[in-house]
C-alpha positions in Angstrom: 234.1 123.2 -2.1 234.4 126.2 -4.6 230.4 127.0 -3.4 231.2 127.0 0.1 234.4 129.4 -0.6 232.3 131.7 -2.7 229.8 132.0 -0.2 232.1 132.3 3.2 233.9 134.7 1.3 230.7 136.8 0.3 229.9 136.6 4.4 233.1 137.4 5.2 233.4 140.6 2.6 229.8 142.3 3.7 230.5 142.1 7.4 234.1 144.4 6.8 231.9 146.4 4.5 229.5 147.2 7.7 232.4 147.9 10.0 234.2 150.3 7.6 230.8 152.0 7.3 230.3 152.3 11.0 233.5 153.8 11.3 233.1 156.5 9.0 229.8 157.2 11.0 231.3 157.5 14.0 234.3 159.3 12.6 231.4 161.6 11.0 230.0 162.7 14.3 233.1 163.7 15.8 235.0 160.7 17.2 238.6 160.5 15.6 239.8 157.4 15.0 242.4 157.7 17.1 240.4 158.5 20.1 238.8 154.7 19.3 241.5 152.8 18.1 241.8 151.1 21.8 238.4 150.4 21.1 238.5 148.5 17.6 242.2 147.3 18.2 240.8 143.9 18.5 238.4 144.4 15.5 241.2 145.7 13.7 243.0 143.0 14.2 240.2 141.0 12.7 239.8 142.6 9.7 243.0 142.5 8.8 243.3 138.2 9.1 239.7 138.7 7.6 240.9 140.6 4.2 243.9 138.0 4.4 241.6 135.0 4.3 239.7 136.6 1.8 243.2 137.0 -0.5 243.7 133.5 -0.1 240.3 132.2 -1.0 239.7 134.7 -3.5 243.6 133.4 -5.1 242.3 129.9 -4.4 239.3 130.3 -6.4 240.9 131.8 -9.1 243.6 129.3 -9.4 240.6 126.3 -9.5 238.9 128.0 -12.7 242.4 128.1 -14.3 243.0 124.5 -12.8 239.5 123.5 -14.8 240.3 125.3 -18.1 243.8 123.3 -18.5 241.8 120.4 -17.4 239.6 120.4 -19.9 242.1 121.3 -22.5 244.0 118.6 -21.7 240.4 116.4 -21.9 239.8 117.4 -25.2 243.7 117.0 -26.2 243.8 113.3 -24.8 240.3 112.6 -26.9 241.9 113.6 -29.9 245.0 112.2 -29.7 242.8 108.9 -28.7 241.0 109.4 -31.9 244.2 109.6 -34.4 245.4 106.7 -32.8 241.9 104.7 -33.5 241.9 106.0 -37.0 245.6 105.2 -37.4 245.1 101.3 -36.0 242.1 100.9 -38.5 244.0 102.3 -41.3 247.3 100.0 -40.6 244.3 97.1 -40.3 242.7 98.1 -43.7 246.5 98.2 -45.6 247.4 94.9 -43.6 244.6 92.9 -45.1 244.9 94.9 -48.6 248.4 93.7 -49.1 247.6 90.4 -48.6 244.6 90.2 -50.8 247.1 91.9 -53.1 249.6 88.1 -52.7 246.7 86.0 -53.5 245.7 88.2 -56.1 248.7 88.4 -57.6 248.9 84.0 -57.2 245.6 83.6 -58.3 245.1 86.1 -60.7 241.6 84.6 -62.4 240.1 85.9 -59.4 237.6 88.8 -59.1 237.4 90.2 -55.4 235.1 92.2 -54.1 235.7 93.6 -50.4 232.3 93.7 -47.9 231.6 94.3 -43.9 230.0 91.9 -41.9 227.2 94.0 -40.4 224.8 91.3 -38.5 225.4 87.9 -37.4 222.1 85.6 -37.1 220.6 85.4 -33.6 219.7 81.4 -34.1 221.7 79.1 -32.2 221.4 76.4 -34.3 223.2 77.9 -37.7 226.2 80.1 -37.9 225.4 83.0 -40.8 226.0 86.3 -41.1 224.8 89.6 -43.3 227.2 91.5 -45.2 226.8 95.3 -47.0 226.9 94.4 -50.1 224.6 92.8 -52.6 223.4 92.3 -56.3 224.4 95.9 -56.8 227.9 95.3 -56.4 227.6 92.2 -58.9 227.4 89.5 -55.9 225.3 86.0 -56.1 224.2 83.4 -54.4 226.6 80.6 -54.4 229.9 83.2 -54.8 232.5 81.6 -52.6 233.4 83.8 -49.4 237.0 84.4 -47.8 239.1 86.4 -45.6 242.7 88.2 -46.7 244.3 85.1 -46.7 242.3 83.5 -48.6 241.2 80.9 -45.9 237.2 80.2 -47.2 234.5 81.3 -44.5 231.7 80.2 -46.7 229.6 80.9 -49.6 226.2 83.4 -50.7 223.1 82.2 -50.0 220.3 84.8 -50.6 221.6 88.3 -52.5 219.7 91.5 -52.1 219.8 94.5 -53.7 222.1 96.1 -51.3 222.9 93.0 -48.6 224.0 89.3 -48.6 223.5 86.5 -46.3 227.0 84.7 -45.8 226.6 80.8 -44.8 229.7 79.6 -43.3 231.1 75.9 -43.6 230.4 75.9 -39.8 226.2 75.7 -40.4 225.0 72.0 -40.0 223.3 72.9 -43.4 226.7 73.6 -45.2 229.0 70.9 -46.9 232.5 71.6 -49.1 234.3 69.3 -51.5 237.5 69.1 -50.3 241.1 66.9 -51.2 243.5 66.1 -48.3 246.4 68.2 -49.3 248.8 65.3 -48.3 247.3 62.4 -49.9 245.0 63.8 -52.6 242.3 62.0 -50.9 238.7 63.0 -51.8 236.2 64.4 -49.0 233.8 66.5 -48.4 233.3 68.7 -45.3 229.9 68.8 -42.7 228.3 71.0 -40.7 227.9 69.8 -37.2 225.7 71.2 -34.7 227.7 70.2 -31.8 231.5 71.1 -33.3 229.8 74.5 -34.8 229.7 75.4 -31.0 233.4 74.8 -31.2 234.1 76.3 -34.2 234.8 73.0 -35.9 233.2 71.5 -39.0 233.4 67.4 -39.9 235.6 65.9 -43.0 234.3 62.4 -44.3 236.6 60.7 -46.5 235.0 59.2 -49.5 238.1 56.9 -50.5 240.1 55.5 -47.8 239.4 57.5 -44.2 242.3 55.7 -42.7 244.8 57.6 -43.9 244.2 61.0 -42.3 246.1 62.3 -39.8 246.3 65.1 -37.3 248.0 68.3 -38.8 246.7 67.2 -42.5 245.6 70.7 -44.5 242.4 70.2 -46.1 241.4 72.3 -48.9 238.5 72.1 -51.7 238.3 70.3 -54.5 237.0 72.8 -56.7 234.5 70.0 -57.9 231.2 71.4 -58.2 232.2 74.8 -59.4 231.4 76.5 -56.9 234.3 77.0 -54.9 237.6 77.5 -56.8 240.1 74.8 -56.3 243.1 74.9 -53.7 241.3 76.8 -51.2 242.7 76.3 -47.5 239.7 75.1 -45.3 241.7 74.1 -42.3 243.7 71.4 -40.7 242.9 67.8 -39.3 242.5 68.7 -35.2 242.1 65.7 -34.3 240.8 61.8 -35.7 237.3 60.2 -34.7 236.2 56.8 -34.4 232.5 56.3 -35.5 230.5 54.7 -32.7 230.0 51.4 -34.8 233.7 51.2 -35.4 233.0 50.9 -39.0 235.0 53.7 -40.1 236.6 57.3 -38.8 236.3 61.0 -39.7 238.3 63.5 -39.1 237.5 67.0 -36.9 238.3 70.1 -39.1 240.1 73.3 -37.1 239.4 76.1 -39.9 242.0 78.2 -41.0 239.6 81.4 -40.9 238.9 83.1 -37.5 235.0 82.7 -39.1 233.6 83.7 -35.9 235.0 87.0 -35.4 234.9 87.8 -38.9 234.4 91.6 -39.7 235.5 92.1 -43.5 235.6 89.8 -46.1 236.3 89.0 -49.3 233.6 87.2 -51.8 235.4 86.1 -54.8 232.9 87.0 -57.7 234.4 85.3 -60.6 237.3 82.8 -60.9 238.3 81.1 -64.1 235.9 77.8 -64.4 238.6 75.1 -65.8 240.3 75.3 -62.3 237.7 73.8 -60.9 236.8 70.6 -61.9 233.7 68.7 -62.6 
């Protein structure tokens, strides 16, 4: 539309220009203006709703490329504004999950933490890993226990690069945690299930008596091993399952960590060895 003004109104401009120059001809070889004003009364008339239209489109124009400028200071005003609210959310986020890392610092003080960003997640469907950003620089292991702020485990190190980790999570079939039903003290030990990994679920086989679970039970580990520290929250019973032979049951583990949306986490690099047992 601002073309088609700039044009029309080009048009518009050199056809008055042509008249006015024809009248100063005509005026030039004798002919008053006076003596033709009957004559151009009806161009004169013209001109005038022509110079008119051109104040408007000419005031039109100019009032679109001021129109554009505050546009696109406004643009650029919103996009920052956007931005210090995006930095202002991540830095809230960062505080949030430092202060609670500071509470279960401050409970469990034997433990050394040491902060990392989940930067892949493996592409197999049939294991649930991820990479992290740090690695044997930053005095990581394989085998160092991995949790969230909460201290809720998410897994432990499997192979340690220089610079990068590979994070199994209890969820992998391949993984398996000693755990204690927080309730009853009873001894387990958690699975990896193909099938409940899709549902973000793991297995917990009781190794003394696996009647005695119910749903709601916390399940942490056992620390037995000495490889993960003792009294870590795994999850909670989501629900009791009859084995197929009807020999005995197991329960279905709901983890405590939201391990599948996991973005930063916490690998615990040291802990002191006589809380865990075995």
């Amino acid at each position: 539309m601002k073309t088609f003004f700039k044009k029309s109104g080009g048009t518009v401009l050199a056809a008055l220009i042509a008249v006015l120059v024809l009248l100063l001809l005509l005026s030039a070889l004798g002919l008053g203006f006076h003596s033709l004003r009957g004559l151009f009364a009806p161009l004169d008339s013209l001109v005038s709703r022509g110079m008119a239209s051109l104040e408007r489109v000419y005031a039109y124009m100019y009032e679109y490329d001021e129109l554009e400028a505050e546009n696109e200071r406004l643009r650029a005003y919103i996009a920052e504004m956007e931005e210090e609210v995006r930095l202002s959310s991540s830095s809230n986020e960062e505080n949030r999950r430092l202060r609670k890392l500071l509470n279960l610092s401050e409970e469990r003080q034997d433990f050394v933490f040491e902060e990392a960003t989940v930067i892949s997640w493996t592409s197999s469907s049939w294991s649930s890993s991820f990479t992290i950003n740090k690695g044997s620089k930053a005095g990581l292991e394989a085998g160092d226990c991995v949790v969230n702020e909460n201290g809720f485990l998410i897994g432990r190190l499997t192979d340690v690069s220089a610079g990068t980790a590979q994070v199994e999570t209890l969820l992998d079939p391949l993984a398996g945690v000693g755990a204690v039903v927080d309730r009853t003290g009873a001894t387990a030990v958690t699975e990896g299930d193909y099938k409940l990994m899709k549902a973000g679920m793991v297995r917990l086989v009781c190794l003394s008596d696996s009647s005695d679970i119910v749903v709601g039970d916390t399940v942490v580990t056992s620390g037995k091993g000495g490889v993960y520290p003792s009294g870590l929250i795994i999850g909670n019973i989501y629900t009791v399952v009859a084995d197929a032979s009807g020999m005995y049951s197991y329960g279905v583990i709901a983890p405590s960590a939201d391990i599948k949306t996991a973005s930063n986490v916490f690998i615990i690099k040291d802990f002191d060895a006589e809380d865990a047992e075995g």
